[in-house]
SESE-73424 format. One line per 5 residues: number of its first residue (from 1); their letters; for each residue x, y, z of C-alpha. Coordinates in Angstrom, 1 decimal. Example, Ala and Ser with C-alpha at 12.3 -4.5 7.8 and 13.67 -1.06 7.14 Angstrom:
2
1	AS	12.3:-4.5:7.8; 13.7:-1.1:7.1
This chain:
103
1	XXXXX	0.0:0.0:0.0; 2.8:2.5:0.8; 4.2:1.6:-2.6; 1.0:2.6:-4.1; 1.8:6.2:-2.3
6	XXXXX	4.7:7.2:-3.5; 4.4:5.5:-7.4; 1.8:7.9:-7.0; 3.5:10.9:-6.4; 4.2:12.1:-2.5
11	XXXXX	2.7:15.8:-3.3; -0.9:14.9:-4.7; -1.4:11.5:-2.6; -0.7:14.2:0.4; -3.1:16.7:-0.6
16	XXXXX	-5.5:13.8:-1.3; -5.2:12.0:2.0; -5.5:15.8:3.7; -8.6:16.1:1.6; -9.8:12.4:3.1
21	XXXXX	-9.1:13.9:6.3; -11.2:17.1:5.7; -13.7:14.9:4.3; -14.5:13.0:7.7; -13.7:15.7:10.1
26	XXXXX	-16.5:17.4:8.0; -19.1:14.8:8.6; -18.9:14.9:11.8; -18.4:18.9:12.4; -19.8:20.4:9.1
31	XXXXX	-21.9:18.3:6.9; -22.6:20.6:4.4; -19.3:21.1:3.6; -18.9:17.1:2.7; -20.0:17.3:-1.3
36	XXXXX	-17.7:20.4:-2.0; -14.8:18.4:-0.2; -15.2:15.4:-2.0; -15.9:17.0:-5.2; -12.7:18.4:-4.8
41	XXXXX	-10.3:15.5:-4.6; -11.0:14.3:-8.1; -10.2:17.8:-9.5; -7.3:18.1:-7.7; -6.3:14.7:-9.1
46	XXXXX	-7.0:15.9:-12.5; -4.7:18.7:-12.2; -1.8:16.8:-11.0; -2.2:14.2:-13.8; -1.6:17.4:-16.4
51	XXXXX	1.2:18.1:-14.2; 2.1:15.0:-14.6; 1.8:14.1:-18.2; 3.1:17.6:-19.2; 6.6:16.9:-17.0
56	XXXXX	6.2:13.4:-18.7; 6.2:14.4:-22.3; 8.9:17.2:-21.6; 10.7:14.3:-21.3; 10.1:12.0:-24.3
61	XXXXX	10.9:15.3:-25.8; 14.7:15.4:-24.3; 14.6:12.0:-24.7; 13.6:11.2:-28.0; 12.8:7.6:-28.2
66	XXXXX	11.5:6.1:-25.8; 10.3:2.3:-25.2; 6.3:2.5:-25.1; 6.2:0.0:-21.6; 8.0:3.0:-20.2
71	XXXXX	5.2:5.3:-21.2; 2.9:3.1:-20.2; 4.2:2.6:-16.5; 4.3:6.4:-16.2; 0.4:6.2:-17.2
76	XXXXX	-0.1:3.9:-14.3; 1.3:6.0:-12.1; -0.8:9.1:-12.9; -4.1:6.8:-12.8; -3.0:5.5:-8.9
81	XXXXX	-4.2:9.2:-8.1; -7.3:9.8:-9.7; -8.1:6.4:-8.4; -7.6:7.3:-4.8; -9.1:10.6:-5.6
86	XXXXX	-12.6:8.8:-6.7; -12.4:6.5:-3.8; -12.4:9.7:-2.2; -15.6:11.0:-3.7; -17.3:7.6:-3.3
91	XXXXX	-17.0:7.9:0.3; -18.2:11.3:0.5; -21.1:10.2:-1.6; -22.1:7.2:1.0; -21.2:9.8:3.9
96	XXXXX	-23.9:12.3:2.5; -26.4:9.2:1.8; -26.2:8.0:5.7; -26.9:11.9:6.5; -29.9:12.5:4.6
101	XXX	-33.3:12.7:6.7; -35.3:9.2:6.2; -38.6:9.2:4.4
């Protein structure tokens, strides 16, 4: 699992586990504030992917060839965050379906 966190990238798996942390200290103190929180972790994911892709094809560019399984295992990487991120907003989405009134 730790490997998982840093293949990911230390910065955004930070911010992301920060935003998890927000996210359930919310529930409990402000649950209003739980759909903007875990709406945010997937766009934060999304930026650091561009981050990510644009430092990855500056690069292939200095680079020149490159072998495509080396490409490809820098595309894993970048989707081990917006994974985590979604994860993120699925729990914030089962969080705000336990806090809505019963019929």
């Amino acid at each position: 699992m730790f490997e998982l966190f840093s293949e990911g990238g230390p910065w955004g798996m930070s911010l992301l586990t920060v935003e998890l942390i927000c996210l359930l200290f919310a529930a409990w103190k402000a649950p209003a504030w739980v759909k903007e929180i875990g709406l945010l972790a997937p766009v934060t994911a999304f930026v650091y992917m561009l981050i990510g892709y644009s430092e990855a094809m500056r690069a292939v560019q200095q680079a020149g060839d490159i072998s495509p399984a080396l490409l490809a295992g820098g595309s894993r990487a970048a989707f081990i965050l917006l994974v985590y991120a979604l994860l993120i907003y699925a729990v914030s989405l089962v969080i705000r379906m336990l806090q809505k009134p019963r019929i």
